[in-house]
TORVEX-250022 format. One record per residue (C-alpha): residue number from 1; residue in one letter; x, y, z. Coordinates in Angstrom, 2 decimals, always signed. Layout:
! residues N
REC|NUM|A|X|Y|Z
...
END
This chain:
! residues 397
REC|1|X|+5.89|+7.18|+2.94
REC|2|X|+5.59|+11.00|+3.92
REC|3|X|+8.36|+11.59|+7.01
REC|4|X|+6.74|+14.81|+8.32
REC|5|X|+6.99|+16.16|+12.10
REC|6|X|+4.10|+16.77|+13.68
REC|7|X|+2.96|+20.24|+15.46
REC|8|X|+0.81|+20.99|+18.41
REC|9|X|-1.15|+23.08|+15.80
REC|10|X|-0.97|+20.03|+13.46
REC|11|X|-1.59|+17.43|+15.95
REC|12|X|-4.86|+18.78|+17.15
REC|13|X|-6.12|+18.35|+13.99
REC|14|X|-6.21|+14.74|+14.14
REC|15|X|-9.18|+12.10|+15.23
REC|16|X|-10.49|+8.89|+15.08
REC|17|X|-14.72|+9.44|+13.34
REC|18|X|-17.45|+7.07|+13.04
REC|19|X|-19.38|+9.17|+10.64
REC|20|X|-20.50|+8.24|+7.68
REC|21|X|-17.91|+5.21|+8.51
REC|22|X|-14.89|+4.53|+10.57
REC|23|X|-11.99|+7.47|+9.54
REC|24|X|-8.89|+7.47|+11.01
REC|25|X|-7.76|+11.40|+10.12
REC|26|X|-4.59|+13.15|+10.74
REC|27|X|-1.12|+13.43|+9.42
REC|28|X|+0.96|+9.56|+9.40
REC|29|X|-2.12|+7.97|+10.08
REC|30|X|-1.05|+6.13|+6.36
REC|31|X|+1.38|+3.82|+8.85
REC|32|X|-1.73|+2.32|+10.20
REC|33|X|-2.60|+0.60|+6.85
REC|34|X|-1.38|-3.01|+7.99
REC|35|X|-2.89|-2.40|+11.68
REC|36|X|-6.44|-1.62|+9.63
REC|37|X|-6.36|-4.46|+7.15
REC|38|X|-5.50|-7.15|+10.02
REC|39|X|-9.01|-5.52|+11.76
REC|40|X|-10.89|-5.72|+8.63
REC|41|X|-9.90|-9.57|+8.10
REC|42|X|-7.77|-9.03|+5.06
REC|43|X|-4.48|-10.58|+4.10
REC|44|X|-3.91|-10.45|+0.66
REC|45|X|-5.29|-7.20|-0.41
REC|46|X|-4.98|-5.69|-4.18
REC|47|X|-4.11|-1.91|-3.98
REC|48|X|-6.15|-0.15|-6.53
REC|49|X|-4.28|+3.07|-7.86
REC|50|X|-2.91|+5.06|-10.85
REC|51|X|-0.75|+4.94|-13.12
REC|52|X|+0.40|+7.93|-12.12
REC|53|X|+0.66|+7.15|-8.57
REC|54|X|+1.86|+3.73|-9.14
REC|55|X|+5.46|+4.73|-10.19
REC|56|X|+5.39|+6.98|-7.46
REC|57|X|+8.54|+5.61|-4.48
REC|58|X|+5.94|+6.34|-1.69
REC|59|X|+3.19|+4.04|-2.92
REC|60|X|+6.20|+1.43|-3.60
REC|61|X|+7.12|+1.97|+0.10
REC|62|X|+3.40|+1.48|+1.16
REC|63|X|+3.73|-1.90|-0.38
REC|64|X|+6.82|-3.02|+0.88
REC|65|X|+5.68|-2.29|+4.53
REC|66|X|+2.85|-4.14|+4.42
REC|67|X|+4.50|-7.05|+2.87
REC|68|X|+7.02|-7.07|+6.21
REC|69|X|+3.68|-6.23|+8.22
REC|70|X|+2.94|-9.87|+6.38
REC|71|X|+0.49|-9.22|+4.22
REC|72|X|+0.53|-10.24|+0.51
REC|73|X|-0.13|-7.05|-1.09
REC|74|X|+0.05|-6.51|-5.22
REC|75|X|-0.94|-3.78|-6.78
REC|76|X|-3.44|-3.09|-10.05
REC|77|X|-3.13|+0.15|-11.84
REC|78|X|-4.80|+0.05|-14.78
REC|79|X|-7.04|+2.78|-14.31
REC|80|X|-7.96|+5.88|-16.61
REC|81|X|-8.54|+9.30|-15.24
REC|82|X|-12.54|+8.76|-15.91
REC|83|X|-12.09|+4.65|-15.14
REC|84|X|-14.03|+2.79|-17.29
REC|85|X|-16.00|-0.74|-17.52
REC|86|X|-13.05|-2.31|-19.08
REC|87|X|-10.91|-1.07|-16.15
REC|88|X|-12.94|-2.52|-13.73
REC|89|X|-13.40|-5.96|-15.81
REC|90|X|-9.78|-5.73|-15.81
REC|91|X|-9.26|-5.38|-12.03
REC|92|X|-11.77|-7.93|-10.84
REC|93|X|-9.63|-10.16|-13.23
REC|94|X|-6.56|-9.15|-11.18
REC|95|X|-8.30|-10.20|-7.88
REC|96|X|-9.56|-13.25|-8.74
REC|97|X|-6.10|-14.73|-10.09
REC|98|X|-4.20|-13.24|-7.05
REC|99|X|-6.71|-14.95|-4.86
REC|100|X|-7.16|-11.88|-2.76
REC|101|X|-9.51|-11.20|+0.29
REC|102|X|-9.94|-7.33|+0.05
REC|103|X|-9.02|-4.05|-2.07
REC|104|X|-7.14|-0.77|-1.00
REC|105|X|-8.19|+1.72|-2.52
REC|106|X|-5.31|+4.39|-2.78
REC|107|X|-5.87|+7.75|-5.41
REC|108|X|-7.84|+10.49|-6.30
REC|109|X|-11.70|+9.89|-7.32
REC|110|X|-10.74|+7.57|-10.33
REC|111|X|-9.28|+5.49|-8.74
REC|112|X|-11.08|+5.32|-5.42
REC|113|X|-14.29|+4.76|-7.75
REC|114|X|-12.84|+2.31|-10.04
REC|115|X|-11.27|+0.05|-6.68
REC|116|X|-15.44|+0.65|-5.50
REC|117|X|-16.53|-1.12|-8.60
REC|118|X|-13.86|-3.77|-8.25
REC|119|X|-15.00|-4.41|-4.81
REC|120|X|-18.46|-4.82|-5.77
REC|121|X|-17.96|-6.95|-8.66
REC|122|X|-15.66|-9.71|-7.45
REC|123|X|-18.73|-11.54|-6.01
REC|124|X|-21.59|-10.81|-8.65
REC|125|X|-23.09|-12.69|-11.51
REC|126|X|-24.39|-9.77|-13.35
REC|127|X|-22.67|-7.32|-15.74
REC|128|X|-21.89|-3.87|-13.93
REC|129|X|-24.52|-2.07|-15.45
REC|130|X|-27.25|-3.97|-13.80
REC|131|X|-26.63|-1.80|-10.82
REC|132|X|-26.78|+1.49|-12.28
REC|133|X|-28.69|+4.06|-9.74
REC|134|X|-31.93|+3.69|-11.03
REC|135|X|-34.77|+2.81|-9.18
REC|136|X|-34.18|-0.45|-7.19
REC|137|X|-31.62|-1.59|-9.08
REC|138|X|-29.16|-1.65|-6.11
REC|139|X|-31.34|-4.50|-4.76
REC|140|X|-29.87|-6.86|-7.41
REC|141|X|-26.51|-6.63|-5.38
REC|142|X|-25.35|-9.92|-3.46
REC|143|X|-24.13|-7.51|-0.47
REC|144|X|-22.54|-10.72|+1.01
REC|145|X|-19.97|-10.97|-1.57
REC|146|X|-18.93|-7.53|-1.81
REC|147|X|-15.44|-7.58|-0.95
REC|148|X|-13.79|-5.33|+2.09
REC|149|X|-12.70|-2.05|+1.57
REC|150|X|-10.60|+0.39|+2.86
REC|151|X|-10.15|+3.98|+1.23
REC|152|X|-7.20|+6.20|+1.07
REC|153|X|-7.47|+9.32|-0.87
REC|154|X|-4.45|+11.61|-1.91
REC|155|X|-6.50|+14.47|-3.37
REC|156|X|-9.13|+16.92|-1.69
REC|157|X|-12.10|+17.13|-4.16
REC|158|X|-14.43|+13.98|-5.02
REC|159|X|-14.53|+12.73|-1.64
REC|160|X|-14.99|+9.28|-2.83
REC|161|X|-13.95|+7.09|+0.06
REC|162|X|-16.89|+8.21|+1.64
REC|163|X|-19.22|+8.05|-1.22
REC|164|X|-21.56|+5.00|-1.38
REC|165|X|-21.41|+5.09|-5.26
REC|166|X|-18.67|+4.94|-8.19
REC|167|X|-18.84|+7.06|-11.27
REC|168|X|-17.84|+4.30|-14.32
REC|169|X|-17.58|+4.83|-17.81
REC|170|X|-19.74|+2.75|-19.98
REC|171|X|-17.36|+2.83|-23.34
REC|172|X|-20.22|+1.27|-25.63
REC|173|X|-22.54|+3.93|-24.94
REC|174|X|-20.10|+6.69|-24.06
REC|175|X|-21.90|+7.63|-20.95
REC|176|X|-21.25|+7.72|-17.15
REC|177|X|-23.05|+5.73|-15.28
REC|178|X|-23.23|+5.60|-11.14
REC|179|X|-23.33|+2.31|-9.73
REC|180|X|-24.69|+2.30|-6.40
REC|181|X|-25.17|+0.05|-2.83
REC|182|X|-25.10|+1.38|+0.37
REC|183|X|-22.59|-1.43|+1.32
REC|184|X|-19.90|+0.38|-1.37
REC|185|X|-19.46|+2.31|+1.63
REC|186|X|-15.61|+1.64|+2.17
REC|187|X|-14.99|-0.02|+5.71
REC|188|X|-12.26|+2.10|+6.71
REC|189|X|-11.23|+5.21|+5.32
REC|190|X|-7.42|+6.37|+6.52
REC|191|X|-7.48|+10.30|+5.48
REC|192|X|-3.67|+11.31|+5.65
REC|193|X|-3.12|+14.58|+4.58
REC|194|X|+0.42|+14.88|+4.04
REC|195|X|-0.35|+12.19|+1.11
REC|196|X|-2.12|+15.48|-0.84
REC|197|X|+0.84|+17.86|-0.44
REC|198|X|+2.47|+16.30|-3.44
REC|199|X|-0.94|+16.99|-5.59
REC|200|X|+0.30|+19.80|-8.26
REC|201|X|-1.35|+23.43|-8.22
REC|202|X|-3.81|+22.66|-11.38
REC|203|X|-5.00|+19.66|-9.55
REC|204|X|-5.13|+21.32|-6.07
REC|205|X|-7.46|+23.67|-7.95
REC|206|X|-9.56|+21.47|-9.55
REC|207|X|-10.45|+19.03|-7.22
REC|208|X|-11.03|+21.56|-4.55
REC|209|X|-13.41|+23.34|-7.19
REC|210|X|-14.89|+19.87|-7.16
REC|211|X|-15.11|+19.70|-3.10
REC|212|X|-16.99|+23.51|-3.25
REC|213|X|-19.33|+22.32|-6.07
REC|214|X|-20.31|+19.31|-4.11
REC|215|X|-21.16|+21.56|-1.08
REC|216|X|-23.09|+24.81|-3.29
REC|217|X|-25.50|+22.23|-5.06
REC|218|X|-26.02|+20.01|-2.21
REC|219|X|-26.71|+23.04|-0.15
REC|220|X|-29.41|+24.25|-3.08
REC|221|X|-30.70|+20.80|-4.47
REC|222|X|-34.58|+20.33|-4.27
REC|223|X|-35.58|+18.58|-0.97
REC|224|X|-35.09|+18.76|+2.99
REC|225|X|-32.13|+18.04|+4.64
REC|226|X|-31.41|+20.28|+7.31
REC|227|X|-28.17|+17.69|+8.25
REC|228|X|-26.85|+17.64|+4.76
REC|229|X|-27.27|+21.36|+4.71
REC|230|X|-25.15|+22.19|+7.65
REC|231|X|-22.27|+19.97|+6.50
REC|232|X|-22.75|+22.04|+3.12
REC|233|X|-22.32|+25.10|+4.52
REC|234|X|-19.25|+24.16|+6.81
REC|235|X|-17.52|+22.14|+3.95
REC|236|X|-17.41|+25.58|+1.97
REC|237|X|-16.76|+27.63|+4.42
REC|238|X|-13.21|+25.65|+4.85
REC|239|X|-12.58|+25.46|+1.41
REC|240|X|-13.09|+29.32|+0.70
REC|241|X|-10.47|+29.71|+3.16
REC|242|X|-7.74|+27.12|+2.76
REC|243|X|-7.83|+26.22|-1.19
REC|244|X|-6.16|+29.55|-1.74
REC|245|X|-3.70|+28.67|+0.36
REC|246|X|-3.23|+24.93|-0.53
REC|247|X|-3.12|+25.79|-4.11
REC|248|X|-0.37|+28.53|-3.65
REC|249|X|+1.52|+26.46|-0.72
REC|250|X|+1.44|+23.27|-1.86
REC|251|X|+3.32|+21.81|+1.44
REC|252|X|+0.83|+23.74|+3.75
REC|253|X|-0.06|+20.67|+6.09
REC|254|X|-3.13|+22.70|+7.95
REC|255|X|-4.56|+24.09|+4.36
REC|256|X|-4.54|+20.26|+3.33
REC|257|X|-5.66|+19.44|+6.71
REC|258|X|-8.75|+21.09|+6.65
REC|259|X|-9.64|+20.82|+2.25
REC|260|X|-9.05|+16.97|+2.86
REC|261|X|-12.09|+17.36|+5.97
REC|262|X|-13.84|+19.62|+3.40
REC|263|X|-13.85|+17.16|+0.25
REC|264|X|-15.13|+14.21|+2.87
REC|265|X|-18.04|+16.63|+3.78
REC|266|X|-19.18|+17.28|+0.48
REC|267|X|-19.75|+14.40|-0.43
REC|268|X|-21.89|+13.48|+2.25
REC|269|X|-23.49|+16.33|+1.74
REC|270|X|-24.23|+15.40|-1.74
REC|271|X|-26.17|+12.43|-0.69
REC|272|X|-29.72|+14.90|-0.65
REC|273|X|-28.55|+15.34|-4.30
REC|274|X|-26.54|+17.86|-6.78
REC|275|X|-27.35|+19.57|-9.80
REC|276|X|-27.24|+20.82|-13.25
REC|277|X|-23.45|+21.40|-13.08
REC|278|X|-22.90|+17.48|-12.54
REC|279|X|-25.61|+16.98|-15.27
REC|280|X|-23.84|+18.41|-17.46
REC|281|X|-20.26|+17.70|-16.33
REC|282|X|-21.04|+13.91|-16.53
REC|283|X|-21.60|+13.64|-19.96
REC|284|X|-18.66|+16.10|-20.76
REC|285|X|-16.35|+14.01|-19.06
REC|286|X|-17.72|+10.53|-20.87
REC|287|X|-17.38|+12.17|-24.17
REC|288|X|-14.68|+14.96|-24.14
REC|289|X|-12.75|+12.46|-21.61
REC|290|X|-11.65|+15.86|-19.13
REC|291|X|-11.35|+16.26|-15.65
REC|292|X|-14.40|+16.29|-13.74
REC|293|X|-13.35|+18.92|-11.02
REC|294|X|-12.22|+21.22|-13.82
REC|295|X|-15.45|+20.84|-15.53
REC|296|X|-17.21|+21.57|-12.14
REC|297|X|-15.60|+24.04|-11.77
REC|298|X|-15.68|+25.82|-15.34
REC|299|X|-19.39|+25.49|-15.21
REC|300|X|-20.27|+26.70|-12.11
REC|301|X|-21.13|+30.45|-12.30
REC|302|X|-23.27|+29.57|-15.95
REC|303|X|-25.20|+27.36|-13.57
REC|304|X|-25.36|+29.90|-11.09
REC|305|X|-26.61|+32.44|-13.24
REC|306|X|-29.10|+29.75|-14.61
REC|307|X|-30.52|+28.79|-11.20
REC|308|X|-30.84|+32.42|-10.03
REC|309|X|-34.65|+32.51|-9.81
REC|310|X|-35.03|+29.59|-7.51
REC|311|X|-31.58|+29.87|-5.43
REC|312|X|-31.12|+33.11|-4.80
REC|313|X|-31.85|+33.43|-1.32
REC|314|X|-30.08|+30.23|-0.59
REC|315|X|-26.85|+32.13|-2.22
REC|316|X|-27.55|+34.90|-0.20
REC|317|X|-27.20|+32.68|+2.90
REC|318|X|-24.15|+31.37|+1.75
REC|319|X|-22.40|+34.80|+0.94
REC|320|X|-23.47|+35.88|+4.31
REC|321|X|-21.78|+32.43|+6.04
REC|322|X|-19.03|+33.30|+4.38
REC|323|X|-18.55|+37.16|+5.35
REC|324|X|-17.56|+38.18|+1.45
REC|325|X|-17.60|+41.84|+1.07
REC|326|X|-20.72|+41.64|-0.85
REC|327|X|-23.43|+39.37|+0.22
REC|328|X|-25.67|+39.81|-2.51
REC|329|X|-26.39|+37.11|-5.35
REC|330|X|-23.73|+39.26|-7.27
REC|331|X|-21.33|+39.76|-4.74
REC|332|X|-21.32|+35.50|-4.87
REC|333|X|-21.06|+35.53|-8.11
REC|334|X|-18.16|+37.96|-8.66
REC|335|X|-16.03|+36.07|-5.40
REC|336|X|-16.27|+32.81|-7.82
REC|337|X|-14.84|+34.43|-10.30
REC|338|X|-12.65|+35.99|-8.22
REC|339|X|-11.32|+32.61|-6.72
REC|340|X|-11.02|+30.87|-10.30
REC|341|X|-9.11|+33.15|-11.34
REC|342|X|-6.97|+32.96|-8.75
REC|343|X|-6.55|+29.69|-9.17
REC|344|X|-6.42|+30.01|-12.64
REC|345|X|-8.92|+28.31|-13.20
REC|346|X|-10.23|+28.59|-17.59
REC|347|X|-13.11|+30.59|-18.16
REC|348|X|-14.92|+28.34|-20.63
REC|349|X|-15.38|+25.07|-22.14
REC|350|X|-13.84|+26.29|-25.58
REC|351|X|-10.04|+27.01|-23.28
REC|352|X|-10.19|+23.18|-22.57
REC|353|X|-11.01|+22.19|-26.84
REC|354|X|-14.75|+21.54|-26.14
REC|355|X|-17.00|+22.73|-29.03
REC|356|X|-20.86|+23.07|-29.34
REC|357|X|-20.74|+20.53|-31.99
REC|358|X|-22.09|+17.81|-30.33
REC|359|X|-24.68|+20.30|-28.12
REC|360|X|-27.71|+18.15|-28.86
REC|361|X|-26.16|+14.93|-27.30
REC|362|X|-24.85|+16.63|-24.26
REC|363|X|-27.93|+18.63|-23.96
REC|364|X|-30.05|+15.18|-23.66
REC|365|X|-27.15|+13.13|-22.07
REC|366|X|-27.25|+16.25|-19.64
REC|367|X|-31.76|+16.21|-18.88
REC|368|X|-31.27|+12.18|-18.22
REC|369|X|-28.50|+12.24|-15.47
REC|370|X|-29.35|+11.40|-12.08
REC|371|X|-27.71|+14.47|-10.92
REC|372|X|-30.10|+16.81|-13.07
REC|373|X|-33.23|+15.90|-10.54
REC|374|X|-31.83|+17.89|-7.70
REC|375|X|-31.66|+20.83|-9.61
REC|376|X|-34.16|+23.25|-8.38
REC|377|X|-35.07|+24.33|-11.61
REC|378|X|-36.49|+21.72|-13.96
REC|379|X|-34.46|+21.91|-17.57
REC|380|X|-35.34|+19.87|-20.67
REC|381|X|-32.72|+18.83|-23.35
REC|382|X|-33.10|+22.11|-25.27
REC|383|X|-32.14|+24.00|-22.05
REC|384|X|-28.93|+21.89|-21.57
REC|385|X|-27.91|+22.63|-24.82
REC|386|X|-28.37|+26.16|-24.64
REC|387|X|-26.94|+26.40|-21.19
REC|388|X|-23.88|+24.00|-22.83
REC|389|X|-22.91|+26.10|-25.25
REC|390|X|-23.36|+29.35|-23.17
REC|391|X|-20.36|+28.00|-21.16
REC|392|X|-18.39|+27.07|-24.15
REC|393|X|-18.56|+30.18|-25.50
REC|394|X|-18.56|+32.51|-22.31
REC|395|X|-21.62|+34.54|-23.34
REC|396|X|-24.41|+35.33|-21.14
REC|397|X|-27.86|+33.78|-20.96
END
């Protein structure tokens, strides 16, 4: 585990929150893992991660001291970078033959989403879909048997351990689908952010594009939330400042300090709703199989451009909260591209081998995702297409 000395600077930016559910934040707080388990009732916990992570020697050492901590930890990694149905079949498998009384969930959003799913599945009697975010469907949950959870993230972008929802790929119909209860809610979350600082620049980039995204179309969804609102505007306030940094000092503890705060803020500022850049970026990701943040993140200023006649006030606001040279709806406009190309972020969908040829399906995949009723302006099919293929080819509207 991360062996990193601790500043008065640094050390002020640690705490103990209850909001949206108990966080233990600050750099080392990962050594309280075994301490947090034995208060959430759990002994034999499955760690959800990675692949990637898995073969990594500090996730090895995370196992190994909570096995002399006593606890009978084993680990499940078969995850994909958009986890899938089969992934989650796969893990509730895993903790029903190791007999295990909780999950840690340790990773970026996949995997923090697919250990979600797991958690939520181990005590049900209906297939995964049957909770899909629609209507009342999260009603069909047995709460009781949804297994104890506690969340540690390693990237600054979905903001996942406190998310009451996980993103899973349904294979057969090559769609994302959110599965939702309010008891997904992970019991602890232990937010270390010296666990981020190994996160490579692209990444760095991409899932703090994703933390911003979460914050602009919270902050402009349809609806009133003056709470969600605030936290939006705050959440992208830090990342305007520190992803530059984190993404060109990777080791930078306060820059990862204050995106990992930033990504947890989004996405509870996300719960009055997002947009037409996660409507489209869902189905993208189910079919094209690419990272969600870089999506986001590609996508963005089409959006932007999209939404002007309904959010351009709301932009204003936002350039002014953020003192950019220009406050005007261009000003914001040119400071995002500004910033992705700084963090070299592609212009279009076509940089990342994503074609208009399958426009149609995105463009109704796109009008039927969840995300697309926050939007604050209404857009059929035909408009998803055309806005789809606008980004892929970097024209204007």
């Amino acid at each position: 585990m991360p062996n990193t000395s601790i500043t008065p600077e640094l050390k002020a930016l640690q705490g103990n929150w209850s909001y949206p559910t108990a966080i233990t934040f600050g750099i080392g707080s990962v050594r309280q893992l075994p301490a947090a388990c034995r208060e959430e009732g759990i002994n034999r916990p499955l760690l959800v991660t990675d692949a990637g992570l898995a073969r990594l020697d500090f996730v090895t050492d995370l196992i190994e001291t909570s096995r002399q901590a006593g606890l009978n930890t084993s680990l499940f990694y078969d995850v994909k970078p958009n986890p899938t149905g089969s992934n989650v079949e796969a893990g509730v498998q895993a903790y029903r033959q190791g007999q295990h009384d909780g999950v840690i969930a340790l990773g970026g959003g996949s995997a923090l989403d697919a250990a979600k799913a797991i958690a939520l599945m181990v005590g049900q009697n209906r297939p995964l879909w049957d909770f899909e975010d629609v209507g009342d469907n999260w009603l069909r949950v047995n709460a009781e048997a949804i297994a104890p959870l506690i969340a540690i993230p390693t990237t600054a972008g979905t903001g996942s351990e406190v998310g009451r929802a996980a993103v899973i790929v349904d294979e057969t119909e090559q769609r994302k689908v959110i599965i939702f209860h309010p008891a997904m809610l992970a019991n602890r979350v232990i937010a270390d952010p010296a666990l981020t600082t190994g996160l490579p620049a692209a990444l760095t980039a991409a899932t703090g594009m994703d933390a911003f995204v979460h914050s602009l179309e919270a902050y402009c969804a349809n609806g009133y939330h003056p709470m969600a609102d605030g936290i939006a505007l705050q959440a992208m306030t830090l990342v305007s400042k520190w992803l530059p940094l984190a993404y060109s000092e990777g080791g930078n503890l306060e820059a990862r300090s204050h995106m990992l705060a930033a990504s947890m803020m989004g996405a509870v500022a996300f719960q009055k709703g997002l947009g037409a850049v996660h409507a489209l970026a869902h189905p993208l990701g189910a079919v094209y199989d690419r990272h969600h943040g870089l999506l986001n993140a590609i996508l963005l200023p089409y959006v932007l451009q999209y939404n002007r006649p309904a959010i351009e006030q709301k932009v204003v606001h936002i350039a002014r909260v953020l003192e950019l040279d220009d406050m005007s709806f261009e000003g914001f406009q040119h400071w995002i591209l500004q910033l992705r190309e700084t963090l070299q972020i592609p212009r279009d969908l076509q940089s990342i081998d994503i074609s208009v040829e399958k426009s149609k399906l995105i463009g109704k995949m796109a009008s039927r995702d969840p995300s697309a009723a926050g939007n604050p302006v209404v857009l059929n099919a035909e408009q998803y297409s055309a806005l789809f293929e606008t980004a892929v080819h970097n024209v204007e509207r």
